[in-house]
N, C-alpha and C positions, 0 to 999 in steps of 0.2 A: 504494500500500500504506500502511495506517495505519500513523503514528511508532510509534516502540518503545516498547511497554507495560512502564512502570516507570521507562524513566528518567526522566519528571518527578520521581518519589516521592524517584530515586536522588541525584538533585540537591540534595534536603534536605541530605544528607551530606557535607559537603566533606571532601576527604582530608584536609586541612590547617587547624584550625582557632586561632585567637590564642588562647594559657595563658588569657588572661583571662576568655574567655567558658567555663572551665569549673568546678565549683566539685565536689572532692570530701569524699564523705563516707562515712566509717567504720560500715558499719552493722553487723557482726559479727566474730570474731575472724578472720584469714585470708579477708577478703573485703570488696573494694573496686568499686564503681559509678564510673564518669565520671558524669554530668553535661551535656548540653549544653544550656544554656539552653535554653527552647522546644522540645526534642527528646524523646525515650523515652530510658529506662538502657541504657547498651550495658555488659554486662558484661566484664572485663580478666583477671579470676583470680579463682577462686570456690574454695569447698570439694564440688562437685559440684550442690547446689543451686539455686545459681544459672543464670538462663537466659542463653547467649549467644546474640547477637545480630549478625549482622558484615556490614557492606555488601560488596554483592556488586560483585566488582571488572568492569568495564568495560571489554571491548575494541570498540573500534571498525575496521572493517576496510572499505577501499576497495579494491574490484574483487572479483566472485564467480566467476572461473576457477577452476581447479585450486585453487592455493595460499591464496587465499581461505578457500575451501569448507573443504578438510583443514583450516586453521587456525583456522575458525566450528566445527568438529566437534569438533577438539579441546579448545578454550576452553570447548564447550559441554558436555563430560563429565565439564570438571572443576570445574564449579558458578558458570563467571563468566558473567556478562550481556554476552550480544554481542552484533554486530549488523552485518551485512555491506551493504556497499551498490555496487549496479553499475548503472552506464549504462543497458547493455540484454543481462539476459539472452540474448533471442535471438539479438542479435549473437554470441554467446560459445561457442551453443551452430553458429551459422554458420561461424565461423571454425574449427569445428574440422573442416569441412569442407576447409577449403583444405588445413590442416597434418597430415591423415590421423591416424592412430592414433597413441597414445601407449605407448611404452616404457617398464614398468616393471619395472627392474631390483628381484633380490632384497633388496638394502639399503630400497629405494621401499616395496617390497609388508610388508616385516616393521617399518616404522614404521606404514602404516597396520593392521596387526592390535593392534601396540601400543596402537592411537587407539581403533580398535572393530574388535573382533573379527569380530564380526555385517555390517561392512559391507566388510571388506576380504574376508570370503568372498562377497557376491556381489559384488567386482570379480573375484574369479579366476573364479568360475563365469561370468562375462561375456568375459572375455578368452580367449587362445588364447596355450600357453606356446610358446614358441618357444627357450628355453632349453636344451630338451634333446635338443636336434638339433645339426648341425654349422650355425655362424654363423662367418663370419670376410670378406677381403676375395677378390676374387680379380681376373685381371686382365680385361680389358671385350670386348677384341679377341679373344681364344682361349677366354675363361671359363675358365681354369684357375686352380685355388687358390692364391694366395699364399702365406695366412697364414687358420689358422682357431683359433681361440680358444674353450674349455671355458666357459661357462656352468655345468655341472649340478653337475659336481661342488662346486668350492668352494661351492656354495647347500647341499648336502648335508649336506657338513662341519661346518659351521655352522649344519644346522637351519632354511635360511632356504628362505622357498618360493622357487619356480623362476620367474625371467625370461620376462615372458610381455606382449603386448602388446594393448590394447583400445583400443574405440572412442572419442574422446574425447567424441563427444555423451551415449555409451552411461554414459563414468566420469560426467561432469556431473551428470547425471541420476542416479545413482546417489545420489553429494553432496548434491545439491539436497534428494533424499528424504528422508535424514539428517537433514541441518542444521536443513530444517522451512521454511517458507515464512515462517512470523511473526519466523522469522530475516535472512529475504531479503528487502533492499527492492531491488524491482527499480525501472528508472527513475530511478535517485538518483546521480547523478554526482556527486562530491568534488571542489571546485572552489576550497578552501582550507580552510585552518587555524587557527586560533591557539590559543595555549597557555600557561598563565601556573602558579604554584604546585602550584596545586590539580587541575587539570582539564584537558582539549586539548579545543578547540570545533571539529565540524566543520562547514563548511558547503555545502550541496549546490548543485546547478546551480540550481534552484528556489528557495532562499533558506532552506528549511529548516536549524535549525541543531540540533547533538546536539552531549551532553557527554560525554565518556570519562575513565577514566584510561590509556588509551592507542589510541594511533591507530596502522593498519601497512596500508603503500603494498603492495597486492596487485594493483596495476592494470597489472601489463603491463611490457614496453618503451616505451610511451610513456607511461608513468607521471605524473599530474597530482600525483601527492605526493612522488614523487622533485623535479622539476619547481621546487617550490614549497620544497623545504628545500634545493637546491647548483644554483638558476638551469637556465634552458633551455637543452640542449646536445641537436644533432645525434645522431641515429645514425651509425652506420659504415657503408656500403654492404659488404658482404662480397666484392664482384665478382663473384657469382652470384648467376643466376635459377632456379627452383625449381619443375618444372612435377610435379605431385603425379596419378595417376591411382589407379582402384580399378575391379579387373576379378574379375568372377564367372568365374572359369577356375583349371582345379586343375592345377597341371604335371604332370609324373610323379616331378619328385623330391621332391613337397611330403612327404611320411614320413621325409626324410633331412637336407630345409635347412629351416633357421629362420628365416634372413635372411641377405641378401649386398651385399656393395658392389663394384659393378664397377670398374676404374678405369680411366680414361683420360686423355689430355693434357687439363686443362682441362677436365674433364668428369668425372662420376663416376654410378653409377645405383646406387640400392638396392631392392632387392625384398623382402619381408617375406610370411610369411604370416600372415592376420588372420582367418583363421577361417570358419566358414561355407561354404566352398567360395571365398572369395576371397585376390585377391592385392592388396597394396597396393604403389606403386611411387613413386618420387622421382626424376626426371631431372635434374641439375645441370649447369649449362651457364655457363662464365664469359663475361660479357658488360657491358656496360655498365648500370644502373639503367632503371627503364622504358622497355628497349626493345623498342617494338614492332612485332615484325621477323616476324610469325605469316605463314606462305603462307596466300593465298586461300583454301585448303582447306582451313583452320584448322591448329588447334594439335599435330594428332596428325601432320601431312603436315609441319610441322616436325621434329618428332622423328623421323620417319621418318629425314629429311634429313641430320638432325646426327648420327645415331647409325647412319645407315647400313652402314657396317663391321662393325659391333661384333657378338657371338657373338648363337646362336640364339635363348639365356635374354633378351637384353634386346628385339630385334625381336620376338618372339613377345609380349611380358606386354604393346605397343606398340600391337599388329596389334590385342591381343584387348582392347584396352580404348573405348569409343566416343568419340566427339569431346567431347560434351556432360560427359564424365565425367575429363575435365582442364581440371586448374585450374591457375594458375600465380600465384606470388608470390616480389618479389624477395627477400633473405635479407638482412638489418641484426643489429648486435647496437652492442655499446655498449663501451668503455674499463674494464675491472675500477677500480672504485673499493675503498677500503680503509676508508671509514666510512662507515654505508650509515644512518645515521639522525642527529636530534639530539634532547635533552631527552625527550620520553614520545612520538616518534614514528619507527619504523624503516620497513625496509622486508624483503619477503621475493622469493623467484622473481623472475623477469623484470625487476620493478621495480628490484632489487638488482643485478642481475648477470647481463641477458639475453647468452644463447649461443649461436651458429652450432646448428645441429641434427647438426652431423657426426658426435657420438657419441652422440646420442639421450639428452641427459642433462638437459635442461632443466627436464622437469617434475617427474624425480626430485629433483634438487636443490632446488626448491620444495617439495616434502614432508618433506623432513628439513630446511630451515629451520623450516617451522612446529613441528616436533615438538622443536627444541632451545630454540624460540621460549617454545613454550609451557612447558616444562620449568622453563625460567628464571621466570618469571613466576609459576608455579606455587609456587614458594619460597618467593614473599614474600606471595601470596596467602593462601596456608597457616602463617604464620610466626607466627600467634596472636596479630597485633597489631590489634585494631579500628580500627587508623590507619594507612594507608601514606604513610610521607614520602615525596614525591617522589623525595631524592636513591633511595632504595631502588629507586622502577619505575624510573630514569634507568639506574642501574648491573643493573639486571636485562638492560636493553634492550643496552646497550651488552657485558654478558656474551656474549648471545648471539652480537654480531657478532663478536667476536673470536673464538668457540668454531666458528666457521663459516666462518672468513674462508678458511683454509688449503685446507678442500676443494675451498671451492668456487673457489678462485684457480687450485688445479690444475688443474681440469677445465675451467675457461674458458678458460686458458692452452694445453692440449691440443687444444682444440676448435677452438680460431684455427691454431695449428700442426698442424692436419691439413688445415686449408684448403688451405694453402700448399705440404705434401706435397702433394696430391690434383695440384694448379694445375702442380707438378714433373712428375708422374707422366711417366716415359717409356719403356716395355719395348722398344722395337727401336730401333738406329741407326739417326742418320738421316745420309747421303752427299751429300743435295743434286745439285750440279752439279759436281762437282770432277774429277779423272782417272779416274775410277770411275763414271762415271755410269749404269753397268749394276746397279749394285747398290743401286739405289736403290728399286726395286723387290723385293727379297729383304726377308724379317724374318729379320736377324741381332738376336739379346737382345743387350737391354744390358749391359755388364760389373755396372753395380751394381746390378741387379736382385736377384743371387743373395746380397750382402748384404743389401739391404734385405727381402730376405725372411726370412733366418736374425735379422734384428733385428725385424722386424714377431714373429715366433713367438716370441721369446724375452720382448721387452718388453710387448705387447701382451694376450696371455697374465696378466703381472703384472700389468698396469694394469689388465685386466678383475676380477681377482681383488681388487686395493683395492677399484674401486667397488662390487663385492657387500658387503664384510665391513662398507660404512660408516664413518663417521663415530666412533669411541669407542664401538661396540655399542652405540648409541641407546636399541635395543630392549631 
């Protein structure tokens, strides 16, 4: 794809130029010109007459996922020059194969109408709400419900659309259309940095280099711009593996459930409905990192295996889905960090503060970063100065982190500590081999089940209700 048209021109204009090289002068009463040697008048304060002129600010953005894209759409509504660059599209639009549908919770959906109106209506016309049904957990072995939690209302309350969940190739592409192609360099991997007064230079895997006045790590979990500003560090294995199917089969309760997580010792299953006449499904199974321990008979005659007890809801979505159509991948995240950028380059989503998927919160929280992202930026953009000093985009940049940090520290932190629930999970005694050994065969419930049920409905319920209302009404 051809470099971005304009930033050479853009580069005339330094943000930051030496008092010296400018020379003003008075040409009428209440109306003052700069000056930049060699350059055109940029007007500062006129009496209406005057023409202003104002370099358009430059966001530079590595990785074109989700978070990306929202933050290329956003930057691009509000009149700056951007310009996104990813590896490989198709990869992107690949992997959301593995990771099934994306959950977008009502806070997600009423940032992006905030961004564009026009295009967060056709994400809902693309998606399938699942908000206004019963969702909640239940348990894996009986399928009886635990704990089920209200989506519609609080979305109501507050005016916010309904919880509803789409294809992530289908959102992509939605973005993509958006954002514009002449915005998207595909092929263009960020492969460093630098960054001095004036400017941040990026440079791609190819050698090509672009100037910004700001650069934001949109590239994932494995992030090459995290990477490059706080050193190379490991992911976290989660101690689950993640086997993801997608079956054309409509149950009979699909009018009634939205989505459900089954639980079990070390094991948990979710089912969602995604539209179309299909179901989407998640098997979690704790186990060691790439282990591959698949029966001969592939990957479905394991699950068979592992899940063999468990109620009719989870064999059934099992039975009806083909071999060819599960995929599996192991599950990483990363150590919440609490300063997620330095100087004119941050980071947003996964790059920032990749999350276990237990609460389906990941891509949400990449959208309301870009929209507090941009917000900030926005201020100084608009702040009527034909000059931005540095410290200005520094303390924009670092605004946002902190204005962000709290949410999303919550819900990473909850994310990790449902793992660990899940990994506990145990509804009947167990006897073993002890003076009793007839009973070992019986399901007696556990004594704290019946609490953590009255605590799952009472907490879980509230928690669902923060993540709808957002962030500081965003919107």
């Amino acid at each position: 794809m051809a470099p971005l048209q304009g930033l050479s021109s853009c580069n005339r204009y330094q943000n930051a130029i030496n008092i010296s090289e400018f020379r003003v002068e008075k040409l009428s009463m209440k109306r003052y010109y700069i000056r930049c040697e060699g350059r055109d008048y940029v007007s500062l304060d006129g009496d209406g007459n005057g023409k202003k002129e104002k370099k358009r600010f430059r966001v530079l953005i590595a990785g074109g996922g989700i978070g990306g894209l929202v933050l290329a759409l956003a930057a691009k509504h509000r009149g700056f020059e951007v310009k996104v660059f990813e590896k490989d599209l198709s990869a992107v639009r690949g992997e959301g194969r593995h990771r099934g549908p994306i959950q977008l919770l009502s806070s997600a959906l009423a940032v992006l109408e905030a961004i564009d109106e026009n295009v967060a209506k056709q994400i809902m016309e693309a998606g399938c709400v699942t908000g206004d049904r019963i969702n909640g957990l239940a348990d894996g072995l009986s399928g009886e419900w635990l704990s089920k939690f209200d989506l519609l209302t609080p979305a109501i309350r507050r005016g916010l659309p309904v919880t509803q969940v789409i294809c992530r190739m289908s959102l992509q592409d939605i973005l993509v259309n958006a954002v514009g192609l002449e915005i998207l360099s595909n092929k263009s991997k960020v492969v460093d940095f630098m960054e001095d007064s004036n400017k941040v230079t990026v440079t791609l895997e190819d050698g090509r280099e672009y100037d910004g006045d700001v650069l934001i790590g949109a590239d994932g979990i494995w992030s090459e711009v995290r990477s490059k500003l706080f050193g190379r560090q490991e992911a976290k294995y989660s101690n689950y593996t993640c086997y993801s199917g997608l079956t054309n089969f409509v149950p009979p309760y699909i009018n009634t459930v939205g989505y459900r997580v089954f639980l079990g010792l070390n094991q948990y299953f979710v089912a969602s409905d995604v539209g179309n006449g299909k179901m989407q499904w998640y098997a979690f199974n704790r186990e060691p990192p790439m282990n591959n321990t698949d029966s001969p008979k592939g990957k479905k005659q394991r699950l068979l295996e592992l899940f063999r007890s468990w109620c009719d809801e989870v064999i059934t979505l099992i039975l009806k889905t083909p071999d060819h159509m599960i995929l599996q991948r192991d599950i990483y995240d990363r150590d919440m960090i609490y300063s997620w950028g330095t100087g004119r380059v941050t980071l947003v989503g996964d790059a920032a503060h990749p999350m276990q998927p237990n609460l389906g919160q990941g891509g949400c929280m990449a959208i309301e970063d870009c929209y507090q992202l941009i917000l900030e930026l926005d201020k100084i953009a608009n702040s009527g100065s034909s000059i931005l000093l540095s410290d200005q985009i520094v303390s924009a940049l670092r605004r946002y982190e902190k204005k962000r940090m709290f949410r999303v520290g919550t819900v990473h932190t909850a994310s990790r500590m449902a793992s660990e629930v899940l990994a506990a999970y145990q509804p009947y005694m167990e006897f073993g081999f002890g003076p009793l050994p007839g009973l070992s065969t019986l399901r007696i419930t556990h004594p704290g089940i019946q609490v953590a049920r009255m605590f799952l409905q009472v907490f879980l319920q509230q928690f669902m209700t923060w993540m709808i209302s957002g962030h500081g009404r965003l919107w």
